[in-house]
Residue, then its C-alpha position, 0 to 999 in steps of 0.5 A: x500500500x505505501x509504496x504502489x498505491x500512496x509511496x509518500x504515505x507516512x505510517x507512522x504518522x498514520x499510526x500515531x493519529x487518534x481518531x474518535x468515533x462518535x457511534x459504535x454501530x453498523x458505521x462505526x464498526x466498519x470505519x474501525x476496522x478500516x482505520x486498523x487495516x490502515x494502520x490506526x493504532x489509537x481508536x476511541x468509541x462513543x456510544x451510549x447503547x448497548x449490544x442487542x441480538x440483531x446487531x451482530x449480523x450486521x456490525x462486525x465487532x460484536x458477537x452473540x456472547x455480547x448480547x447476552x445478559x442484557x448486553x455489553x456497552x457496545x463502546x467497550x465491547x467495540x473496543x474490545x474486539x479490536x484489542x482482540x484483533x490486534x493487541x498492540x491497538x489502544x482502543x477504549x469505550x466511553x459510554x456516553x449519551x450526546x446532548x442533542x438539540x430538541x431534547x432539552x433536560x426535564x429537571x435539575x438533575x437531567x441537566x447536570x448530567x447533561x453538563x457533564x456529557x458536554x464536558x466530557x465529550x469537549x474534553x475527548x474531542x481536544x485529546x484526539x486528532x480527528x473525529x468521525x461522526x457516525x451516530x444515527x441522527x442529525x440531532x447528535x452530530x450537531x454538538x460534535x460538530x461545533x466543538x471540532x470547529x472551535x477545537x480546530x479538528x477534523x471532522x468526517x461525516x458518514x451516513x447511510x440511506x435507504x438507497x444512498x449515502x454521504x461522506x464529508x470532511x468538514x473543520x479547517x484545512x491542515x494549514x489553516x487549523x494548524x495556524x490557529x491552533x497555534x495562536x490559540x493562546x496568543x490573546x493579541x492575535x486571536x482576532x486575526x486568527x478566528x478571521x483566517x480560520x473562517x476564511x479557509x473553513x470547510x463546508x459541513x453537514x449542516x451548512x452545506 
């Protein structure tokens, strides 16, 4: 692969990329194992469901023991598939609900938990270098979305349809998110940075 196909493909940059997965489901599952065919060592699910008895004929990371007993957090069982597959891969589950636009907190409680998701997820969005948005809906890609813009990140979009599908990479262009991640912590120059970041910013799911 690196010497036909792409001869100036750097593996070791590739293996040392960490990728977030936002959905463990039917996309997820194929886009890790893709991710490790290419030689992704660093690889973390998000997911907030559990394995069911119709998910492993179709994503291929769970087996029938995972449904058992209710069901493993499919994020960890995910992860652990993968660490099966190839031991040396750092892959972890983080069961996690995303907070979703139209779904707005029905106490006090429900919304402190909703709080921590947003932090937690903010903070798994700055500790890794891309993120792939494979949830089922609209709604839960909306806040990834935006913290990937603010935290200068890559972001790919896949979806699947009855009888299509989308795949887009929206955030900053390599030079552009570089120059701002650099100069995010210059206060004097943030101004001008913010201008250059929306001048090179990529299309996304939602504005395009």
């Amino acid at each position: 692969m690196r010497w036909r196909a792409a001869p100036d493909l750097d593996v070791r940059q590739l293996a040392n990329t960490k990728c977030l997965l936002l959905g463990a489901g039917t996309l997820g599952c194929a886009v890790a194992r893709t991710l490790q065919a290419y030689g992704i060592r660093h690889i973390t699910f998000v997911d907030s469901s559990t394995v069911s008895y119709s998910n492993p004929v179709r994503q291929s990371l769970f087996t029938f023991q995972d449904c058992l007993n209710g069901g493993k957090p499919k994020a960890a069982a995910a992860a652990e598939a993968l660490r099966g597959i190839f031991p040396s891969v750092v892959s972890a589950g983080v069961q996690l609900s995303i907070p979703m636009p139209g779904h707005p907190p029905a106490n006090v409680q429900q919304e402190q938990l909703q709080q921590q998701a947003f932090e937690q997820l903010q903070d798994l969005v700055s500790s890794h270098d891309v993120m792939f948005l494979l949830t089922d809906t609209r709604e839960s890609r909306w806040l990834p979305t935006l913290l990937a813009a603010a935290a200068a990140k890559v972001a790919i979009t896949a979806a699947l349809g009855f009888d299509n599908f989308v795949v887009m990479r929206h955030g900053l262009p390599p030079a552009a998110a570089a120059a701002a991640a650099s100069q995010a912590g210059c206060s004097s120059s943030s101004s001008k940075a913010t201008e250059r970041s929306a001048a090179n910013h990529l299309g996304c799911y939602f504005c395009n």
